[in-house]
N, C-alpha and C positions, 0 to 999 in steps of 0.2 A: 169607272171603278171595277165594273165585273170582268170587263176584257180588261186589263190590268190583273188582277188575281187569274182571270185564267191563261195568260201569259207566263205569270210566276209559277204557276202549277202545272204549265207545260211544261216548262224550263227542268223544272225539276222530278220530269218525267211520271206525272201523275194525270194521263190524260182523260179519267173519268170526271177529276174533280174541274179540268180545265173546261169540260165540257157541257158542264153544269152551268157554271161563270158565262161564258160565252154565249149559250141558250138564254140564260137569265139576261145578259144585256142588249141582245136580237130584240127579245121579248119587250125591251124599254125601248129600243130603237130599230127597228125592223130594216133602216137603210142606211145602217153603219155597214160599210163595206169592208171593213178591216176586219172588222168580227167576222162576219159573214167569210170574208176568205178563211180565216182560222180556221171556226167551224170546216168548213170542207176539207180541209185540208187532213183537221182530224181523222173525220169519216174516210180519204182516200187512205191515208195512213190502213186503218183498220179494214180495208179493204171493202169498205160498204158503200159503191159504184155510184148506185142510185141515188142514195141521200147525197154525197156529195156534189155529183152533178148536175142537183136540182139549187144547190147552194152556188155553186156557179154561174148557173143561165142566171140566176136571181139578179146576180152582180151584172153580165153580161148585158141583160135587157134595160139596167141602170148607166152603165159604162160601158157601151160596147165594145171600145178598144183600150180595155185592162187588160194590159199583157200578161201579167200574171196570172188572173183568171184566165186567158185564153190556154195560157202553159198548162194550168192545171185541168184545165177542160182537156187539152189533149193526153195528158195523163191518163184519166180517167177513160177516155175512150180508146186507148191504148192498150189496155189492160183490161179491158173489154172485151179485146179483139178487132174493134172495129178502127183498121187499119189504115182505111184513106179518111176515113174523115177528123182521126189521131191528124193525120200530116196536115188536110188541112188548117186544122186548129191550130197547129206548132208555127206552119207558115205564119200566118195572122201573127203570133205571138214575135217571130223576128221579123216581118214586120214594121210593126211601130215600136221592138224595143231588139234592134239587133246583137243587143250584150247578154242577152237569156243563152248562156252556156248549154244548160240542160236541153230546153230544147231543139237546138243544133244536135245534140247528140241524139236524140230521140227520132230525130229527122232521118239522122247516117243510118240507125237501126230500122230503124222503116226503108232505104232506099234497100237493105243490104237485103231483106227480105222480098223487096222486087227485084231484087238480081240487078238494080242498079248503081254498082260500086263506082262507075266517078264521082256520081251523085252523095255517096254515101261517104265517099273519101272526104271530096270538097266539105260535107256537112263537120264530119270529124276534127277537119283539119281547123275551121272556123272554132269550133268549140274549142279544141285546142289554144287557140291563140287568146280564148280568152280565160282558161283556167289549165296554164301549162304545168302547176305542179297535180292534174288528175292523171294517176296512171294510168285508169282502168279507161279513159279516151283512147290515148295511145294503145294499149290491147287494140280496141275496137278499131281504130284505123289500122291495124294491124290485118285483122281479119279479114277487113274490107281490101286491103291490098293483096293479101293470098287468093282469096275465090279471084282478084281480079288479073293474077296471075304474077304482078308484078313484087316478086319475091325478095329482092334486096331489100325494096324502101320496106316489105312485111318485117325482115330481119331487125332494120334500125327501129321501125317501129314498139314492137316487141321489147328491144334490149330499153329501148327509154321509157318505157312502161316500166320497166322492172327496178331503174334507176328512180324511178318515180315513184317507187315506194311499191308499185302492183305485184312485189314477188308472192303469188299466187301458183297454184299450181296450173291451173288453167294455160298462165301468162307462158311460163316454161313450155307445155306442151303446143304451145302454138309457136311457140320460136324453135324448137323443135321440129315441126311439121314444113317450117319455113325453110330451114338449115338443111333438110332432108329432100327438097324439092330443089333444091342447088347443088343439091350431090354430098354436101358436105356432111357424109353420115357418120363421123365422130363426133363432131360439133353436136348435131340433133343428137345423138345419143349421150350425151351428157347435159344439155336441154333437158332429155326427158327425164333422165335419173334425177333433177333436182325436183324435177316436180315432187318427188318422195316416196317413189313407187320402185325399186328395180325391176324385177322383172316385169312389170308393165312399159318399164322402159326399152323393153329390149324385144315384146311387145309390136311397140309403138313402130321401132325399126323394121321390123318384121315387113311388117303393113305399108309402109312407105317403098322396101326393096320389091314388095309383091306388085303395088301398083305401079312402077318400072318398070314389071317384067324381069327384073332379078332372082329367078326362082329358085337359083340354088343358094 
């Protein structure tokens, strides 16, 4: 009954009161794991690392391979900072549950910061295939095909982000930055003006003709 009310009081965006409930039904059952994830989940929300992390291994040393707890463990050490043992928690987490979208993605973000974009593509592309109306994927494969040089598939990537709902300003400046590294400096130049900015747009051009060696 108390995770039940602190479900309802999630839901309804009241997470001091969900968090009470939850506590209160730990307190009755200390190896309810469903609670037990809630809770953590709270804590990562509110960005307090430690307590939720400790609510994880709790699960984890009960259920070692709760992929969801593994997910959220990588979360947490994500955001950390700590970087390879994020990945290997995400690994673990697809794993024994290959349909965890998020951590696919979290994988690609991790490889892009090793400067390993096939790695980071392939992670992308998987997450993709499992939640293809996320635009904000597509951006990130996006990214991961610019540093990796391969400019067109960054373009398509980019515009089906955008079709995907991610028109963001970001989304724009990176299809922009893509459009521009193909020469196509009309194209990026109205990329960037959507982003909302004009003269950052023009900008943006600037800085693309410079690294060319376009100086006049």
């Amino acid at each position: 009954e108390h995770e039940q009310a602190g479900d309802a009081y999630q839901a309804h965006g009241n997470a001091s009161a969900a968090f009470v409930h939850y506590d209160k039904a730990l307190r009755q059952d200390p190896d309810r794991v469903s609670t037990r994830y809630k809770l953590g989940m709270l804590y990562l929300e509110r960005g307090l690392l430690d307590e939720a992390r400790l609510q994880f291994q709790e699960i984890l040393k009960k259920v070692p391979d709760d992929s969801l707890a593994l997910e959220a463990m990588g979360k947490c050490l994500f955001k950390a900072g700590q970087f390879d043992d994020a990945k290997k928690s995400f690994q673990q987490a697809v794993t024994v549950d290959p349909k965890l979208w998020q951590s696919h993605n979290f994988l690609g973000v991790i490889h892009d910061r090793q400067k390993q974009y096939a790695a980071a593509i392939a992670d992308y592309e998987a997450a993709i295939a499992l939640k293809p109306d996320q635009g904000s994927l597509f951006n990130n494969l996006g990214v991961a095909c610019l540093f990796s040089g391969d400019y067109q598939k960054a373009v398509d990537a980019f515009r089906k982000a955008l079709q995907a709902g991610a028109a963001m300003p970001k989304t724009y400046n990176n299809l922009g930055v893509a459009l521009g590294n193909q020469g196509k400096y009309q194209e990026a130049l109205e990329a960037f003006k959507n982003a909302g900015d004009e003269p950052a747009a023009y900008n943006n051009l600037g800085c693309i003709y410079l690294e060319k060696g376009n100086y006049r």
